[in-house]
C-alpha positions as CSV (number, residue, x, y, z in Angstrom):
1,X,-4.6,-6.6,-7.0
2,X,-3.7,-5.1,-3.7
3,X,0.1,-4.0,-3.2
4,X,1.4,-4.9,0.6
5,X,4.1,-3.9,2.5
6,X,6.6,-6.1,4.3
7,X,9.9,-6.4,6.6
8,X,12.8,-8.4,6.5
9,X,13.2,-9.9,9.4
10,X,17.0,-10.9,8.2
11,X,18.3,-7.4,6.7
12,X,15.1,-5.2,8.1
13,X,14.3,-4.1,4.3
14,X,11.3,-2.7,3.9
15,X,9.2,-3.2,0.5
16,X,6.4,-3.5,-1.1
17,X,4.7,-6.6,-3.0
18,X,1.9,-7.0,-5.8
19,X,-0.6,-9.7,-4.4
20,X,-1.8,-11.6,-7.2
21,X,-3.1,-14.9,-6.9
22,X,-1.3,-17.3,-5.0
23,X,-1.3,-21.1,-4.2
24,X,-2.0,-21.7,-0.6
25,X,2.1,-23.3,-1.1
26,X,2.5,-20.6,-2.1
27,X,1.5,-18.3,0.7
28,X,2.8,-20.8,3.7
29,X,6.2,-20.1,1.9
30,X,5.9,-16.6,2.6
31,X,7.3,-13.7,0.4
32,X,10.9,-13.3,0.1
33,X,13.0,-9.9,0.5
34,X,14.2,-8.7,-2.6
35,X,17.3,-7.7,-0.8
36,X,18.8,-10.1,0.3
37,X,16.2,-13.1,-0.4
38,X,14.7,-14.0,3.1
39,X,11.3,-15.7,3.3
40,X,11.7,-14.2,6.4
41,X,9.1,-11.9,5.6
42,X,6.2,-10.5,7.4
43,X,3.7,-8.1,6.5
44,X,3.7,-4.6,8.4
45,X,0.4,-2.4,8.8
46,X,0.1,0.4,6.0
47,X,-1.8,3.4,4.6
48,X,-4.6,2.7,2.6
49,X,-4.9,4.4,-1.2
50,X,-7.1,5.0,-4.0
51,X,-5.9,5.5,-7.5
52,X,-8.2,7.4,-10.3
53,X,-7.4,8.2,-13.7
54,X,-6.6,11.8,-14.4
55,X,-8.4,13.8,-16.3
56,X,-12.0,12.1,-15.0
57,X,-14.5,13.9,-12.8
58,X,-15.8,12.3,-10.1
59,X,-18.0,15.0,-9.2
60,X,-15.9,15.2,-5.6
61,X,-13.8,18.6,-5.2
62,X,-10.3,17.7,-4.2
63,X,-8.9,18.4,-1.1
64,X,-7.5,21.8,-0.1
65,X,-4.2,20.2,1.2
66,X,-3.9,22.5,4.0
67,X,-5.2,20.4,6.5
68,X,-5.7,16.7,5.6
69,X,-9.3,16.1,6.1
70,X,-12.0,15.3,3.4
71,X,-13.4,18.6,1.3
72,X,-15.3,21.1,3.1
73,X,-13.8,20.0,6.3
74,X,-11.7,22.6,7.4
75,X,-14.2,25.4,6.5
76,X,-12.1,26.8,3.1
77,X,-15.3,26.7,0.6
């Protein structure tokens, strides 16, 4: 189930919401802002993320942290 962020377009909350299934009633009401309980919500551009289990290989090194690019990228081997 993706997680989406949103804005209030009342109090200008930002948060985040668990997408599970939903009615198309459901989605033409929109999401309200847990806040202040707007529906007038609207969903804002975010970063994309990938959760693993710990403790699992995936055969990937992890990133160095130094520079932000995948492993290998910034030459520290």
């Amino acid at each position: 189930m993706p997680i989406y962020e949103y804005t209030c377009g009342k109090c200008n909350q930002k948060f985040d919401h668990l997408a599970r299934a939903m009615s198309s009633s459901e989605t033409a009401r929109g999401v309200k802002c847990p806040e202040c309980g707007s529906a007038q919500t609207s969903r804002v551009m975010s970063v994309f993320a990938v959760a693993s289990e710990t403790g699992k290989s995936s055969g990937i090194d992890p990133m160095c942290g130094r520079c932000g690019g995948a492993p290998g990228s910034c030459g520290m081997e």
